[in-house]
N, CA and C atoms as a LAMMPS dump frame, in Angstrom:
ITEM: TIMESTEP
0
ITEM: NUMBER OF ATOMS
579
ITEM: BOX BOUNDS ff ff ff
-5.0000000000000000e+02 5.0000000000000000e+02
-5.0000000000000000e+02 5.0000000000000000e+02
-5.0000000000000000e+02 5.0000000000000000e+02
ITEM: ATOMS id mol type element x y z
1 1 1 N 445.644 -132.882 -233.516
2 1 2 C 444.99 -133.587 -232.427
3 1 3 C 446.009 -134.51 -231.741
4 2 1 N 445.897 -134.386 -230.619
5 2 2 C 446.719 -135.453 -229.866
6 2 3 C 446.539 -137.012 -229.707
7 3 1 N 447.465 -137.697 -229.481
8 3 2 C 447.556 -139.107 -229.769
9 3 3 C 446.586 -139.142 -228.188
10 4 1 N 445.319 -140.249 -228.087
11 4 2 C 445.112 -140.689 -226.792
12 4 3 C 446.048 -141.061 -225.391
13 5 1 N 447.369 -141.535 -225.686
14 5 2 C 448.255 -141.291 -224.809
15 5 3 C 449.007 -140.333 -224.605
16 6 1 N 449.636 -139.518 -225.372
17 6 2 C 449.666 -137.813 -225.282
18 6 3 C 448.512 -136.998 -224.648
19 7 1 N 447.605 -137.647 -224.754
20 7 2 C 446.328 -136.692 -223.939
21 7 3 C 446.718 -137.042 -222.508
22 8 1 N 446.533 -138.206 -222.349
23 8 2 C 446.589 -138.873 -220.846
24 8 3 C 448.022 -138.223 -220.342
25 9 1 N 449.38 -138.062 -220.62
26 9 2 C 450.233 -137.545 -220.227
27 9 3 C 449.675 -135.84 -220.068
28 10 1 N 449.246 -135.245 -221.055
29 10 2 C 448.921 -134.333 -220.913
30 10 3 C 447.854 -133.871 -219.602
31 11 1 N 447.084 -134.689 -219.357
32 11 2 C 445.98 -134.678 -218.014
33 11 3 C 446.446 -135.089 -217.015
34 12 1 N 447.611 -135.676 -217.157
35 12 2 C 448.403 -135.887 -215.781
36 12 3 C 449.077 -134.99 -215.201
37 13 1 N 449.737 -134.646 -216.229
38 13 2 C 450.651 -133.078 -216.075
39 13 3 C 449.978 -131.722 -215.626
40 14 1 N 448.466 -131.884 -216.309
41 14 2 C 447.796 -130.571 -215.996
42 14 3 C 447.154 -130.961 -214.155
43 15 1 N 446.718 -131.879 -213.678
44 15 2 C 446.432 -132.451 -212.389
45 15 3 C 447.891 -131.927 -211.467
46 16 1 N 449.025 -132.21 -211.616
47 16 2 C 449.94 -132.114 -211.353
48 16 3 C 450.307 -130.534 -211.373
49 17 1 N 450.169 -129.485 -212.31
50 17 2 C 450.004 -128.331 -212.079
51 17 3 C 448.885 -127.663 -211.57
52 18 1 N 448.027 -128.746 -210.904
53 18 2 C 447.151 -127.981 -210.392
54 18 3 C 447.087 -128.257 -209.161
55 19 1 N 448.341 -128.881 -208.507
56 19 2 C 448.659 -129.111 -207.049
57 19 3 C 448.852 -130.354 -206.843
58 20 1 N 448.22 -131.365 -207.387
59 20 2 C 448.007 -132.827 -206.632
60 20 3 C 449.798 -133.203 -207.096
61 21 1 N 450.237 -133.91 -205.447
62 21 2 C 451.489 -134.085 -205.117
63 21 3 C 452.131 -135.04 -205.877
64 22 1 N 451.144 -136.245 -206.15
65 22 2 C 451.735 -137.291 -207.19
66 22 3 C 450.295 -138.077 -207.866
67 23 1 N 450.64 -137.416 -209.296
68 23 2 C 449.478 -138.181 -210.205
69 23 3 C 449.398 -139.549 -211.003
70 24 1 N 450.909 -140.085 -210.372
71 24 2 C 450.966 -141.202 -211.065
72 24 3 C 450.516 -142.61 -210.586
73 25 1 N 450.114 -142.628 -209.665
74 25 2 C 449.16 -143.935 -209.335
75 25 3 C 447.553 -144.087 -209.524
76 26 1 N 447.351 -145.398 -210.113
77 26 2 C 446.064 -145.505 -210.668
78 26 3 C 445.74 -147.121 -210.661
79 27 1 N 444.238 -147.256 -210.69
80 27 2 C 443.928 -148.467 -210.065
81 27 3 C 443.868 -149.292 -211.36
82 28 1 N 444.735 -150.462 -210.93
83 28 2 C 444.846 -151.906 -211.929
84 28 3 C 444.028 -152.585 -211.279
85 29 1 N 442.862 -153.018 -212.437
86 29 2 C 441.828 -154.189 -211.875
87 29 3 C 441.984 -155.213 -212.754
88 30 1 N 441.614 -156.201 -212.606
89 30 2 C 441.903 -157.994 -213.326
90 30 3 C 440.944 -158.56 -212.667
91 31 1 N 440.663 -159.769 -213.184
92 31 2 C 440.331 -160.885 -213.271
93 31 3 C 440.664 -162.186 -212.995
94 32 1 N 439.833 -163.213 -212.057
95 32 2 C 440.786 -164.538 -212.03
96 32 3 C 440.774 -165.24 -213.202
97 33 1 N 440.839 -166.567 -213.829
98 33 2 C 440.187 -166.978 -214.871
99 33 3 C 439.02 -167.585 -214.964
100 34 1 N 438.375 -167.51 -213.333
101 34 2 C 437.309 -167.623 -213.015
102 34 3 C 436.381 -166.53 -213.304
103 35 1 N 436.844 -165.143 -213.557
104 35 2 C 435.793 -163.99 -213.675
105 35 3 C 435.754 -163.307 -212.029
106 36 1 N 436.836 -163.763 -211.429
107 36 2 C 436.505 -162.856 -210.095
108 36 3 C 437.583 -161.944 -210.157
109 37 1 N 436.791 -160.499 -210.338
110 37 2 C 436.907 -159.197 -209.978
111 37 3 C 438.088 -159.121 -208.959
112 38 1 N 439.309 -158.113 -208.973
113 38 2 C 440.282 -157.891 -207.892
114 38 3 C 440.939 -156.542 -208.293
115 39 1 N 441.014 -155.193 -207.334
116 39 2 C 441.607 -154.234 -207.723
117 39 3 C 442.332 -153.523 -206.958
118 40 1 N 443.389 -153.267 -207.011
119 40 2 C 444.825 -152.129 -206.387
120 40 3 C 445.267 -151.404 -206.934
121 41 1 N 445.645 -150.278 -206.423
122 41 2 C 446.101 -149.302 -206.673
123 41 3 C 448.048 -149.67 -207.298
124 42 1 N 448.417 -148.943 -208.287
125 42 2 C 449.603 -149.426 -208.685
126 42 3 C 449.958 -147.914 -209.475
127 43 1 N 451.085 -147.741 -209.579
128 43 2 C 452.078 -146.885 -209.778
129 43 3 C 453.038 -146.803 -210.947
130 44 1 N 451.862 -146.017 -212.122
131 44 2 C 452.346 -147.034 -213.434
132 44 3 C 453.801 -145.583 -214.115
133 45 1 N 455.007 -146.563 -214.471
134 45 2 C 456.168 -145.883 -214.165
135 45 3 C 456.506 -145.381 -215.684
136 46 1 N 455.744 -145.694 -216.663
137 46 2 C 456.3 -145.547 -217.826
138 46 3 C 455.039 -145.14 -218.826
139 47 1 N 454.643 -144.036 -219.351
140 47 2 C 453.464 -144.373 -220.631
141 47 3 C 454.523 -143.582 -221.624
142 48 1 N 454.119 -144.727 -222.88
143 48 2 C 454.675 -144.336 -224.241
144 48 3 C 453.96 -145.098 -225.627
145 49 1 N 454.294 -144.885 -226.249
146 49 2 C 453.542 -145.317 -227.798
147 49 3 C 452.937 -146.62 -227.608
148 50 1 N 453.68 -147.905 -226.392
149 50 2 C 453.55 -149.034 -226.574
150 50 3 C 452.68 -149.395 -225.605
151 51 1 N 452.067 -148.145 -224.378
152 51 2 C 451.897 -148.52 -223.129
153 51 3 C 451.762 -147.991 -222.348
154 52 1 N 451.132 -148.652 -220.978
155 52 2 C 451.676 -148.122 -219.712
156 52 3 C 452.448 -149.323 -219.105
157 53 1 N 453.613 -149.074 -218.688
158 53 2 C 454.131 -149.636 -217.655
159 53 3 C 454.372 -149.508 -215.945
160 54 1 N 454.077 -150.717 -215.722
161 54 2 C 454.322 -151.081 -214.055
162 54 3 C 454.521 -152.182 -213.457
163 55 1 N 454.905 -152.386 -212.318
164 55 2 C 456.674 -153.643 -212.302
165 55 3 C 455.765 -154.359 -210.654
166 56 1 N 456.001 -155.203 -210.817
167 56 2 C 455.825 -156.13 -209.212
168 56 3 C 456.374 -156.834 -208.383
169 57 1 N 455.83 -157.904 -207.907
170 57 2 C 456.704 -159.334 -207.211
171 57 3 C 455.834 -160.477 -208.528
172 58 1 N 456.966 -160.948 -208.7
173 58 2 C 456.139 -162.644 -209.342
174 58 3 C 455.831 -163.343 -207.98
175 59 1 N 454.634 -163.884 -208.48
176 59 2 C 453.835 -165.066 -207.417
177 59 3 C 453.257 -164.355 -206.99
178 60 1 N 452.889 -163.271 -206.952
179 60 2 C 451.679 -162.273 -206.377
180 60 3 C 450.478 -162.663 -206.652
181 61 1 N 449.277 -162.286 -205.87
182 61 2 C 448.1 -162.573 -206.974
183 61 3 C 447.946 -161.422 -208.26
184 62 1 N 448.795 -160.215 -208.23
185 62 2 C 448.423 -159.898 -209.556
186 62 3 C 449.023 -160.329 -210.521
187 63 1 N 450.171 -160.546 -210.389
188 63 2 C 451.024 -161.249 -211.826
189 63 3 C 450.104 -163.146 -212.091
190 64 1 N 449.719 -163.754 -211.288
191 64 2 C 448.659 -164.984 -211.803
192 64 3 C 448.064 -164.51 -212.279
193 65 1 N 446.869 -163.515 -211.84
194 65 2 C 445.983 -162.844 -212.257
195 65 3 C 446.08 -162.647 -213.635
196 66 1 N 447.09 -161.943 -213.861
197 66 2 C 447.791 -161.456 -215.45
198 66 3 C 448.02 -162.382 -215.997
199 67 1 N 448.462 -163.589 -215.513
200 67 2 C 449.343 -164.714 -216.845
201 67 3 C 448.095 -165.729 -216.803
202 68 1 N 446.831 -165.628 -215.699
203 68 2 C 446.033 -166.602 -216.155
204 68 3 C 444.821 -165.693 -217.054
205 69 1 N 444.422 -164.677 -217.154
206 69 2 C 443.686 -163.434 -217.734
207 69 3 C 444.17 -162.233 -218.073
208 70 1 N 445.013 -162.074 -219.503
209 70 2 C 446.023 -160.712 -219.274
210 70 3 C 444.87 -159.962 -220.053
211 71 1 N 443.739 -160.07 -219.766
212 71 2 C 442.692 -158.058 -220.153
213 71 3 C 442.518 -158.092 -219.048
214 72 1 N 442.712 -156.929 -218.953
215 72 2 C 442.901 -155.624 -217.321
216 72 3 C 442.341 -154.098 -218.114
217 73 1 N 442.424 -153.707 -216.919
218 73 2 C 441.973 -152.363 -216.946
219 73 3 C 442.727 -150.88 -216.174
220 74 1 N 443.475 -149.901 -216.384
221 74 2 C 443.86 -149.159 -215.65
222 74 3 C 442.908 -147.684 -215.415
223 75 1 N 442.514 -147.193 -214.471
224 75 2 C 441.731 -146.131 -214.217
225 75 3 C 442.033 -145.165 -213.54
226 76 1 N 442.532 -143.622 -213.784
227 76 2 C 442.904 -142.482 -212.872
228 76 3 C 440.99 -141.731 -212.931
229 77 1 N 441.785 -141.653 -211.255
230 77 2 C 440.862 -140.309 -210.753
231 77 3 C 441.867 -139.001 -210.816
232 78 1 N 441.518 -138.086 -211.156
233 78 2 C 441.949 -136.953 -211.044
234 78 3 C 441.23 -136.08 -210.017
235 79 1 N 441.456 -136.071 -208.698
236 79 2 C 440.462 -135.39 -208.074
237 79 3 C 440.608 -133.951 -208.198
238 80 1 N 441.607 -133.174 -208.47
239 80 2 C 441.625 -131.512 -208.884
240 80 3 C 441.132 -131.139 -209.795
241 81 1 N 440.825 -131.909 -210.665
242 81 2 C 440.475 -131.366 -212.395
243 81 3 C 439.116 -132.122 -212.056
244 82 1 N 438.721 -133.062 -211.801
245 82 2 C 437.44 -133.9 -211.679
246 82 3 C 437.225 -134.783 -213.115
247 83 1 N 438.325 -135.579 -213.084
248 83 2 C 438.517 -136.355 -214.688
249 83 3 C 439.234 -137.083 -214.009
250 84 1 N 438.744 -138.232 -214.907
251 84 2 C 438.811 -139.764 -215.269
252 84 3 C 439.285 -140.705 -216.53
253 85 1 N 440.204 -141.225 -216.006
254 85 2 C 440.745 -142.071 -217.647
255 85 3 C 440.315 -143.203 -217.208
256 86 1 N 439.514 -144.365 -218.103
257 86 2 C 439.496 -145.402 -218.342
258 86 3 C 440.38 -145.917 -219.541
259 87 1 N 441.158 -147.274 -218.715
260 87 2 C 442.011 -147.474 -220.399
261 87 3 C 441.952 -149.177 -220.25
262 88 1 N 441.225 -149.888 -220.938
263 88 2 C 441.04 -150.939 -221.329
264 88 3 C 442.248 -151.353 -222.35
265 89 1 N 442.705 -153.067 -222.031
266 89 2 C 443.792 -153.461 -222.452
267 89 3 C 444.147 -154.875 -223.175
268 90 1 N 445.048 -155.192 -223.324
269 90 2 C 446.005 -156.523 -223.103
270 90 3 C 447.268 -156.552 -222.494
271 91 1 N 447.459 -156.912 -220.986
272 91 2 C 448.386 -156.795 -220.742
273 91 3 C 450.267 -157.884 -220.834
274 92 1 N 450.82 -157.615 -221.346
275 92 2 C 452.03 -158.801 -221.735
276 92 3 C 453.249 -158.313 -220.732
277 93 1 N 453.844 -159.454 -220.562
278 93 2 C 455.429 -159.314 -219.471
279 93 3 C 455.957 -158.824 -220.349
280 94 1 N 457.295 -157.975 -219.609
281 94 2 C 458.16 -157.3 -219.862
282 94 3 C 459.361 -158.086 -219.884
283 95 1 N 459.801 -158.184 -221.139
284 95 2 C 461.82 -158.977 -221.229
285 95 3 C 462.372 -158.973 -220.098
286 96 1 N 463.373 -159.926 -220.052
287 96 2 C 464.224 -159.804 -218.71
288 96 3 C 465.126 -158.363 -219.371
289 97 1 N 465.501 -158.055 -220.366
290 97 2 C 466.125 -157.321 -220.376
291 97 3 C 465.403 -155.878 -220.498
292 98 1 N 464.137 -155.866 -219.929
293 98 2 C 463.732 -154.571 -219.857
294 98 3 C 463.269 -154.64 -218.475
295 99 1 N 463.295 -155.721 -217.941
296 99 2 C 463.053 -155.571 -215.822
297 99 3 C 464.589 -155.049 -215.742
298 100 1 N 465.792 -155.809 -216.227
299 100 2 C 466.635 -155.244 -215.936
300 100 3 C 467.28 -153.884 -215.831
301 101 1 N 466.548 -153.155 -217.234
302 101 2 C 467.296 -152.093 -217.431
303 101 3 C 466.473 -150.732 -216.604
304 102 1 N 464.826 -151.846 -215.818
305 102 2 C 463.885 -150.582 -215.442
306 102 3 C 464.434 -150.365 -213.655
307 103 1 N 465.359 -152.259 -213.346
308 103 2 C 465.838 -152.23 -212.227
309 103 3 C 466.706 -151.511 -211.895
310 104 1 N 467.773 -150.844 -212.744
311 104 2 C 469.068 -150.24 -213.262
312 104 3 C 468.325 -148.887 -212.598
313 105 1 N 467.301 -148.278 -213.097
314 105 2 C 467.083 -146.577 -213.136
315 105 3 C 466.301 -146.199 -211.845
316 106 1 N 466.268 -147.427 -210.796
317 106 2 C 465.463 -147.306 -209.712
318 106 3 C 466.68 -146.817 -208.698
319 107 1 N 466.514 -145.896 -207.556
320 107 2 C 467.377 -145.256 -206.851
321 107 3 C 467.619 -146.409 -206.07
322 108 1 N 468.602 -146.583 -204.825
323 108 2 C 469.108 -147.609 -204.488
324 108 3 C 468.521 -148.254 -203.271
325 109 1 N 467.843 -146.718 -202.653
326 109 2 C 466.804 -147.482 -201.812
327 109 3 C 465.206 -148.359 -201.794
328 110 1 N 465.196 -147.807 -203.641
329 110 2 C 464.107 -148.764 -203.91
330 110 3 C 464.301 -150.237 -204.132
331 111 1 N 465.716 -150.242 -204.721
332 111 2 C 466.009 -151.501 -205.132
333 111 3 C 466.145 -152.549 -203.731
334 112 1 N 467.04 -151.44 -202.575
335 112 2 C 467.146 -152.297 -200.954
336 112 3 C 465.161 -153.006 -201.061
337 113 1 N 464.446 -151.642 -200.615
338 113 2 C 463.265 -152.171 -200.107
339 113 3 C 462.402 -153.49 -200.885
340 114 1 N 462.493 -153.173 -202.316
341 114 2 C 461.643 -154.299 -202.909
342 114 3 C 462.622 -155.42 -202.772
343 115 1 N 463.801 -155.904 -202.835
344 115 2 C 464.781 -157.096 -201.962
345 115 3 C 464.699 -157.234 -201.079
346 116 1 N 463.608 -156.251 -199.818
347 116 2 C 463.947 -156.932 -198.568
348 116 3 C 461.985 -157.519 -198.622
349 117 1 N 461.134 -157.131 -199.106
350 117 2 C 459.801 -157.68 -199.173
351 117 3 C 459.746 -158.534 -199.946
352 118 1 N 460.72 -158.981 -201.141
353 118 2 C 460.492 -160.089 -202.129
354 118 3 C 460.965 -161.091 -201.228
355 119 1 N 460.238 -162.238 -201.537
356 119 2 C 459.693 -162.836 -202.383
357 119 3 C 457.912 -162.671 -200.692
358 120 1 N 457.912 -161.897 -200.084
359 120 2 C 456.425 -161.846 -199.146
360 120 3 C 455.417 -161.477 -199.06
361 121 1 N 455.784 -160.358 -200.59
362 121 2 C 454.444 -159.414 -200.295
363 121 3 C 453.258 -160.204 -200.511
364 122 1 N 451.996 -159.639 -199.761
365 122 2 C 450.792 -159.809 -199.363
366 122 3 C 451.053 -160.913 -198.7
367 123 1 N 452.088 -161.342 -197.752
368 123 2 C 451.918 -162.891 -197.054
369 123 3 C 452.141 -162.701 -195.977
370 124 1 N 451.423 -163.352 -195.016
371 124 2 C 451.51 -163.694 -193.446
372 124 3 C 453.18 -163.36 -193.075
373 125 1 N 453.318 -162.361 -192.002
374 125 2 C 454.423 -162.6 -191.328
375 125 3 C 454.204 -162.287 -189.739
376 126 1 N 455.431 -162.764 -189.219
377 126 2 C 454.993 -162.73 -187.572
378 126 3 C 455.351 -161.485 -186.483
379 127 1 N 455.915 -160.723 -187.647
380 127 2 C 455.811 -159.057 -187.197
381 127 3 C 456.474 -157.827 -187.585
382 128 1 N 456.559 -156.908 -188.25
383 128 2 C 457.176 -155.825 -188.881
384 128 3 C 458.542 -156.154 -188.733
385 129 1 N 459.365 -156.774 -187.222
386 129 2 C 460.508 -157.054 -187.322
387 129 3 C 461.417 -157.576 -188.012
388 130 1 N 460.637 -158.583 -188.53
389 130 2 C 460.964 -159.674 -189.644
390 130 3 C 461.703 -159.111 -190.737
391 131 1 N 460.652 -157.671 -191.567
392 131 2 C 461.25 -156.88 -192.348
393 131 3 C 461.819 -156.057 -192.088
394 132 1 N 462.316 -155.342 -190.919
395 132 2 C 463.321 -154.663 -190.206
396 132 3 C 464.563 -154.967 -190.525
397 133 1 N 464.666 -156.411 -190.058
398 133 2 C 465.667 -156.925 -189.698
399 133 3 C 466.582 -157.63 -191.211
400 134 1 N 465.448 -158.28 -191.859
401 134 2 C 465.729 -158.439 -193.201
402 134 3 C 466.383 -157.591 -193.959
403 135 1 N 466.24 -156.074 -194.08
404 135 2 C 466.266 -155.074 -194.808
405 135 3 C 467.681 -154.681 -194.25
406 136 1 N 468.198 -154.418 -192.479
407 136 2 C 469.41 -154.153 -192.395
408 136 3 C 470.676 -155.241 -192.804
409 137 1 N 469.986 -156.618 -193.195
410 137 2 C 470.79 -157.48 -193.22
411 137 3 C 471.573 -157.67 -194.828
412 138 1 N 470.055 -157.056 -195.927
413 138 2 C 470.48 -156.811 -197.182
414 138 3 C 471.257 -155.525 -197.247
415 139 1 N 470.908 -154.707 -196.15
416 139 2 C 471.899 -153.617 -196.427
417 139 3 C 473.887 -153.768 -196.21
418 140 1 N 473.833 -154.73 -195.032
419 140 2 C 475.024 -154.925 -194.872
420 140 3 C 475.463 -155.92 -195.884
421 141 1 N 474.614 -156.826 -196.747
422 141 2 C 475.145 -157.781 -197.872
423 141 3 C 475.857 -156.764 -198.779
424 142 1 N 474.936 -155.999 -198.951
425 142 2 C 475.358 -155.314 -200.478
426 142 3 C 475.915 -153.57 -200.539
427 143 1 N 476.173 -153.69 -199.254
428 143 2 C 477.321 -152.354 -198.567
429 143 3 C 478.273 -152.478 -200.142
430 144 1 N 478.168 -150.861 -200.308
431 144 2 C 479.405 -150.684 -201.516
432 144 3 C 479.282 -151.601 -202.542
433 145 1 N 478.217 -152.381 -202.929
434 145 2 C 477.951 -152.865 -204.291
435 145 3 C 476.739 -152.946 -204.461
436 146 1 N 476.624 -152.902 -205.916
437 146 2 C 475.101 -152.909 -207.179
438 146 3 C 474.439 -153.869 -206.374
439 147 1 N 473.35 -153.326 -206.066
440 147 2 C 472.337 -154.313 -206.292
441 147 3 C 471.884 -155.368 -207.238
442 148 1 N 471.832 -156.4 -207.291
443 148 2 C 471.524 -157.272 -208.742
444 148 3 C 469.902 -157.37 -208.49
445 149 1 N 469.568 -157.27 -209.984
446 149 2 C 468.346 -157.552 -210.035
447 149 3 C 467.661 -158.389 -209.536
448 150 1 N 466.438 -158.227 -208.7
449 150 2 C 465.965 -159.166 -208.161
450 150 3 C 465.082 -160.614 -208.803
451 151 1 N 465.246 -161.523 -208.601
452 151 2 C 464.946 -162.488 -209.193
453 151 3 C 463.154 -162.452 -209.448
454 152 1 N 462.224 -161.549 -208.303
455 152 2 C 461.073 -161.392 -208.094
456 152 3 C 460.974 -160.605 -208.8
457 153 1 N 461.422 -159.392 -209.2
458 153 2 C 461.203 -158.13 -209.601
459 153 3 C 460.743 -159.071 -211.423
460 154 1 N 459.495 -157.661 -211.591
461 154 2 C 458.841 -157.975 -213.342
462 154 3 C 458.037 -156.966 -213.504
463 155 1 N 457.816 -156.605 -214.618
464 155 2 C 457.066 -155.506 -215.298
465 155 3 C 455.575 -156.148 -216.364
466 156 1 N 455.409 -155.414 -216.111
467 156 2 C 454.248 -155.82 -217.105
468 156 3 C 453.603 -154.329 -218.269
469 157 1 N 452.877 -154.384 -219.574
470 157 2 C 452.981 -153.34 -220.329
471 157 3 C 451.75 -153.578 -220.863
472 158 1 N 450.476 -152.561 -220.256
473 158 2 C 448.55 -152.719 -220.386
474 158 3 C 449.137 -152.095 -222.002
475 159 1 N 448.624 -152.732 -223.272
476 159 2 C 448.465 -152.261 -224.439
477 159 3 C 446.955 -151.705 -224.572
478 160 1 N 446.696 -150.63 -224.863
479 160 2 C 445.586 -150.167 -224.715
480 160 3 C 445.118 -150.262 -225.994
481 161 1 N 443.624 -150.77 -225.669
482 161 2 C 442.516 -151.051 -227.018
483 161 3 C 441.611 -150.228 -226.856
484 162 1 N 440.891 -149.739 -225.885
485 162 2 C 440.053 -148.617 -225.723
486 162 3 C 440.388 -147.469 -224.58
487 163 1 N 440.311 -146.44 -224.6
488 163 2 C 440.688 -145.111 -223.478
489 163 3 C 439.298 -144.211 -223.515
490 164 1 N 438.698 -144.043 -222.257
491 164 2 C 437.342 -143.733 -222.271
492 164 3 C 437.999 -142.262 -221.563
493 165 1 N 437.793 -141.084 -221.627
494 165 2 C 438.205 -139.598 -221.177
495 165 3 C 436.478 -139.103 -220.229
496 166 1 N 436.593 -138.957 -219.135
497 166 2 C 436.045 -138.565 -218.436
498 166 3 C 435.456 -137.274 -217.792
499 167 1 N 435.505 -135.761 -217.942
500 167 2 C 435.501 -134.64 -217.481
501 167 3 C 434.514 -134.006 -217.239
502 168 1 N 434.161 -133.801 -215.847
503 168 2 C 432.978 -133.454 -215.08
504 168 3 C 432.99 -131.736 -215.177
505 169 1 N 431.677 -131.141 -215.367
506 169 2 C 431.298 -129.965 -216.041
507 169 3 C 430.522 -129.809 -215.096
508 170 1 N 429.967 -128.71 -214.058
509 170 2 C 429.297 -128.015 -213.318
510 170 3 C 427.786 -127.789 -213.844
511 171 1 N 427.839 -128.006 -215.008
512 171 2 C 426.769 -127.751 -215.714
513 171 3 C 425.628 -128.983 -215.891
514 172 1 N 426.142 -130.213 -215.522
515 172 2 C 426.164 -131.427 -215.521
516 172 3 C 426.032 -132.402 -216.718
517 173 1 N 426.632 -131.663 -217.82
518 173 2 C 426.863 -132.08 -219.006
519 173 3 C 428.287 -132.627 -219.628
520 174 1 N 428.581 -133.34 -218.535
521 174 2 C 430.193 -133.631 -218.557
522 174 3 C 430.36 -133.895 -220.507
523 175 1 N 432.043 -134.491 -220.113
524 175 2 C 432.482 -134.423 -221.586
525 175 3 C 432.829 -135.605 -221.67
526 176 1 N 432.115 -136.293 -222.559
527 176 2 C 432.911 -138.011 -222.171
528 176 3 C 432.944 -138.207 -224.111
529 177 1 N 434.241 -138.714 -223.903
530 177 2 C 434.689 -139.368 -225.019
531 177 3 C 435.414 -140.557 -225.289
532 178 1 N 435.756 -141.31 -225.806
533 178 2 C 436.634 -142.45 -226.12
534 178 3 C 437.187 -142.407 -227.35
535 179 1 N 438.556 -143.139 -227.683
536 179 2 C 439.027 -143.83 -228.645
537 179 3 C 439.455 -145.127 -228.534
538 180 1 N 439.291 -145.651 -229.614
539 180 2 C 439.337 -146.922 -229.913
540 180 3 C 440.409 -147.349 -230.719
541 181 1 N 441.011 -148.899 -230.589
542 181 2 C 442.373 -148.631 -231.738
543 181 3 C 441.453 -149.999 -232.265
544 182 1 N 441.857 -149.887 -233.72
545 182 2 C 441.542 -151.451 -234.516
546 182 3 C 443.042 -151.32 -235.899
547 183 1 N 443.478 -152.393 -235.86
548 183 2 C 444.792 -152.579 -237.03
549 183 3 C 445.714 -150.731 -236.792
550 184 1 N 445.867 -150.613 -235.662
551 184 2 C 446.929 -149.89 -234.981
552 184 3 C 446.489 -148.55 -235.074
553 185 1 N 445.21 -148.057 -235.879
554 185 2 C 444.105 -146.886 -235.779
555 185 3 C 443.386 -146.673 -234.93
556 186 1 N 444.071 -145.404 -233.695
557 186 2 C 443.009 -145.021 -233.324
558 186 3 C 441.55 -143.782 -233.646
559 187 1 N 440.316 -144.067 -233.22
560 187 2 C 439.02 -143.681 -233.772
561 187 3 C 438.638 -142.882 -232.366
562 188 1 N 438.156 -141.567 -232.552
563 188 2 C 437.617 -140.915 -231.606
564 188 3 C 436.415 -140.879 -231.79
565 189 1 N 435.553 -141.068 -230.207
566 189 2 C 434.072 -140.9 -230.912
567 189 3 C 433.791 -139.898 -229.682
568 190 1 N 432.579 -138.866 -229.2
569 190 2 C 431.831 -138.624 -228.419
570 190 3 C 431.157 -139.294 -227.964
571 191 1 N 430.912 -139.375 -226.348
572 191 2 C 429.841 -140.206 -225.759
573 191 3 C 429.185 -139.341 -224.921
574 192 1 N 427.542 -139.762 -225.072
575 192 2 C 426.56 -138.962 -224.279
576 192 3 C 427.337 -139.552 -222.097
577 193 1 N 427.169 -138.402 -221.255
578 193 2 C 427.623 -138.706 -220.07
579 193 3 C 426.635 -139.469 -219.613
């Protein structure tokens, strides 16, 4: 039987062979520490034994969000297959030395673009030019040298405590299941749809 995150790689991959162009974005929802509800779509770059990972701006409202309430939630639609992952969490920052080394494997025009929107995203500006102009200006800074990590740039890593599996059946008897982890065991159960 497959590990619950081996499944989820596995349902990504099969979505992905079944045409859809990119299966790797999925909606991160949080909490204020007030209890108010907030959700975006995010682009999670890494799942492995420990996680999913995905990287931002600090001072955003999602990274507060996270350091004032880190249970979150990540959720794929699969619209080709007609499946759904729910994966309930704790989410914790990522080392400087693992923003660094995730800043390192990013191609060079990702690294330009998120340096020319840090430190603004989601903030008032007075017109696309702004970041136009910004962006050719980091380009001519750092003509013929590394980009250094950006001081904004951070990761964050949803540890998953529950993964709810979703799969819609024509028959209308979908297939819904979950596992659960307790003292690093995860428990599969069936759930009525």
């Amino acid at each position: 039987m497959l590990s619950p995150l081996d499944l989820l790689t596995t349902w990504l991959a099969e979505e992905q062979s079944a045409g859809a162009p990119n299966a790797k974005p999925a909606v991160l929802s949080t909490c204020t520490k007030d209890n108010v509800p907030h959700a975006r779509v995010v682009v999670i770059r890494e799942i492995n034994d420990k996680g999913l990972l995905f990287f931002t701006q600090r001072g955003n409202r999602k990274v507060r969000e996270l350091l004032d309430n880190p249970q979150a939630v990540i959720t794929y639609w699969f619209e080709l297959l007609q499946r759904q992952v729910i994966i309930e969490g704790t989410v914790v920052p990522l080392s400087e030395a693992e923003n660094e080394h995730y800043w390192k494997s990013y191609p060079r025009e990702s690294q330009l673009r998120f340096t020319c929107y840090a430190p603004t995203s989601a903030q008032p500006i007075t017109n696309k030019e702004v970041l136009e102009n910004k962006m050719k200006q980091i380009e001519h800074e750092f003509k013929g040298q590394v980009i250094p990590l950006s001081p904004f740039y951070c990761g964050f890593r949803l540890r998953p405590e529950r993964i709810m599996y979703y799969a819609i059946r024509t028959d209308a008897l979908s297939d819904v299941f979950e596992y659960r982890q307790s003292d690093g065991v995860w428990t599969m159960q069936w759930l009525s749809p």
